[in-house]
TORKOL-4160 file (C-alpha; in steps of 0.2 Angstrom, whole numbers, padded with zeros to 4 digits, m for minus):
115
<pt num="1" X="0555" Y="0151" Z="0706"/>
<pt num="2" X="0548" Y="0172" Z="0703"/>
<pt num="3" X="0537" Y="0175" Z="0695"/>
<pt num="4" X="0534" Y="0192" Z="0685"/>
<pt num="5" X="0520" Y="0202" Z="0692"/>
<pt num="6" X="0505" Y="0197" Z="0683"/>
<pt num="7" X="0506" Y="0180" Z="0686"/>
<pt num="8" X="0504" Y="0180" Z="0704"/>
<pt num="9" X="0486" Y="0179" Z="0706"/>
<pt num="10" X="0481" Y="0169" Z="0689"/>
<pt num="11" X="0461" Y="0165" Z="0687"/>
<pt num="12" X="0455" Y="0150" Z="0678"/>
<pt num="13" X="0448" Y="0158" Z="0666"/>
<pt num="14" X="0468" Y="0164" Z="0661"/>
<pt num="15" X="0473" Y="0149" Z="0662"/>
<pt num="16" X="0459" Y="0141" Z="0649"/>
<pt num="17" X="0462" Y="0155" Z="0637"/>
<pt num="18" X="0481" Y="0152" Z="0638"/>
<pt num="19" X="0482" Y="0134" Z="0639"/>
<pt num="20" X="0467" Y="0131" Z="0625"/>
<pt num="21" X="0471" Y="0145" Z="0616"/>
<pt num="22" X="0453" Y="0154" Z="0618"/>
<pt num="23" X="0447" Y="0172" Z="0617"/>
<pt num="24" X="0435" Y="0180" Z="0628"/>
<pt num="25" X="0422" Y="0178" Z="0618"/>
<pt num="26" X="0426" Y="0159" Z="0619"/>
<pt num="27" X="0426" Y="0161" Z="0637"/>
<pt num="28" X="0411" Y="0170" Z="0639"/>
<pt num="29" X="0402" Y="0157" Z="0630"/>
<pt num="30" X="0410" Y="0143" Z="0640"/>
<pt num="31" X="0405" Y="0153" Z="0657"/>
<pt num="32" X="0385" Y="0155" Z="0650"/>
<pt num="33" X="0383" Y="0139" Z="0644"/>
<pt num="34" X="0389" Y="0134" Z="0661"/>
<pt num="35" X="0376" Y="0143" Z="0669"/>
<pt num="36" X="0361" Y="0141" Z="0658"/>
<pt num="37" X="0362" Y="0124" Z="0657"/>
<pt num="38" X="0363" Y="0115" Z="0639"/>
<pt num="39" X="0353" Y="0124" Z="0625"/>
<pt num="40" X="0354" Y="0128" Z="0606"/>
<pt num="41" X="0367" Y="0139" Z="0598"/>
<pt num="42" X="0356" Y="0151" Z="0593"/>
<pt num="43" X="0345" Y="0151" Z="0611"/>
<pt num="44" X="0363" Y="0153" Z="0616"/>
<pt num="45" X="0367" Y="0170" Z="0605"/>
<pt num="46" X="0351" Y="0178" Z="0609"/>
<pt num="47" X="0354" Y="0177" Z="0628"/>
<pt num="48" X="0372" Y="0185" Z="0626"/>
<pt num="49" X="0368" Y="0196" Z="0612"/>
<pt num="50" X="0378" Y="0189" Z="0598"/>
<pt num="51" X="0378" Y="0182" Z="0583"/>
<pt num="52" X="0373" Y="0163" Z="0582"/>
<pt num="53" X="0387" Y="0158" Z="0570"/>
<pt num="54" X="0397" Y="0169" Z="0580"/>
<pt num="55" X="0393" Y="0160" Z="0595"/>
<pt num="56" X="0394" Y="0143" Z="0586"/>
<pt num="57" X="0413" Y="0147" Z="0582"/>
<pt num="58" X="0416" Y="0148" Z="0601"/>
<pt num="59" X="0405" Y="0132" Z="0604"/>
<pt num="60" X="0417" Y="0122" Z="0590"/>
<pt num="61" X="0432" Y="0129" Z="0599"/>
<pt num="62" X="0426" Y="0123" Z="0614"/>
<pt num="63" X="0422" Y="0104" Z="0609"/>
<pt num="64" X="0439" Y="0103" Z="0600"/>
<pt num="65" X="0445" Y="0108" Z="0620"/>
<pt num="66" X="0435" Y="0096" Z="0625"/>
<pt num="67" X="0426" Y="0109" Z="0637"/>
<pt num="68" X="0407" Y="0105" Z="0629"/>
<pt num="69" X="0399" Y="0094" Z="0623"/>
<pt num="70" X="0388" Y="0094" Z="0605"/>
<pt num="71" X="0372" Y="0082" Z="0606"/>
<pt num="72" X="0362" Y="0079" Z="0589"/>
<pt num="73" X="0343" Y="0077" Z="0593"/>
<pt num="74" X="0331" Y="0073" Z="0579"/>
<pt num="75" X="0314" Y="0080" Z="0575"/>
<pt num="76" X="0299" Y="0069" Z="0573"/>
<pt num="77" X="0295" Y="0077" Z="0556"/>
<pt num="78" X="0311" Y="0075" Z="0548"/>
<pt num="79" X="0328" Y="0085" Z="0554"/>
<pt num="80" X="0337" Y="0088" Z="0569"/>
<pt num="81" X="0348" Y="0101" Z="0578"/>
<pt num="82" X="0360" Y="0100" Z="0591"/>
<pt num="83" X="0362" Y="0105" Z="0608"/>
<pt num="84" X="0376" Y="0111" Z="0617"/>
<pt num="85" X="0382" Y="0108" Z="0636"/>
<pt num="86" X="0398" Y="0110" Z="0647"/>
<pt num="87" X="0408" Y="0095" Z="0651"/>
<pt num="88" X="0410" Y="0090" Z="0668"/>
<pt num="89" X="0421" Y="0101" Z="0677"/>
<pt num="90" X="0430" Y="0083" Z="0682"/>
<pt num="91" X="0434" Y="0080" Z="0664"/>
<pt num="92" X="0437" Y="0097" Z="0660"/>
<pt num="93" X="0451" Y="0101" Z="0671"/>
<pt num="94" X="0457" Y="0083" Z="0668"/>
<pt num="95" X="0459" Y="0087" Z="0648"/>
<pt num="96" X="0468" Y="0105" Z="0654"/>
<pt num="97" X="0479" Y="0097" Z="0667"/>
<pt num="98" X="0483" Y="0083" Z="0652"/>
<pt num="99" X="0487" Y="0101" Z="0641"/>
<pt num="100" X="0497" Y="0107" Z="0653"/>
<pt num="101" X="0508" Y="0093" Z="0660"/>
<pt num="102" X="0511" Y="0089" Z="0639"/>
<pt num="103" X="0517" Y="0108" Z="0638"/>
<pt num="104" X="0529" Y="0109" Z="0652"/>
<pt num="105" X="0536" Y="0090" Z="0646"/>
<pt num="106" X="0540" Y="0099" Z="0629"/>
<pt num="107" X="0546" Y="0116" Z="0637"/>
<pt num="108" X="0559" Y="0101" Z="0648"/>
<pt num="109" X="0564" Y="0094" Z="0630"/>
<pt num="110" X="0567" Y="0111" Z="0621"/>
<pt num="111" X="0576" Y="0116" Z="0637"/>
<pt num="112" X="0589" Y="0099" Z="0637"/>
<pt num="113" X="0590" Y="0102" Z="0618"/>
<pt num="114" X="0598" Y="0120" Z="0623"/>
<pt num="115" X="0615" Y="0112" Z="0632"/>
């Protein structure tokens, strides 16, 4: 098999945006929150200078992935909020591989469907 140029030395973070469908934006939040540890949305938007519900758009992106995880914690004097944190990287590249092996079973069907 060739492949075209650019697709010789793919990153991960290519493959996560292709494969889940994010933005960079969505990446950038997945790769902060990875190395601050779990926090709030809007603790996250003030450490990467953006918007909180801009960042928790990325952060809802990201559960439906299945690359975070949302926690609810409550308050002792009524409320709650919730806190955010990365999957583990086992489960993660689990879900992608999952993504990516139900891709190429499709891409096999439509390709059968062709002769």
């Amino acid at each position: 098999m060739k492949f075209i140029k650019p697709y010789n030395n793919i990153c991960c973070n290519y493959v996560l945006k292709c494969v889940f469908d994010l933005n960079n934006l969505d990446i950038d939040v997945y790769n902060k929150l990875k190395k601050f540890g779990e926090m709030r949305a809007d603790e996250l938007a003030k450490k990467i200078n953006k918007d909180r519900s801009t960042v928790y758009r990325s952060l809802q992106k990201l559960i439906c992935c299945n690359l975070c995880l949302k926690e609810t914690k409550n308050i002792r004097k009524g409320g709650y909020y919730h806190i955010y944190r990365c999957n583990e990287l086992g489960e993660a590249k689990k879900e992608l591989e999952e993504c990516i092996d139900k891709w190429y079973r499709q891409m096999k069907k439509t390709l059968k469907e062709i002769e």
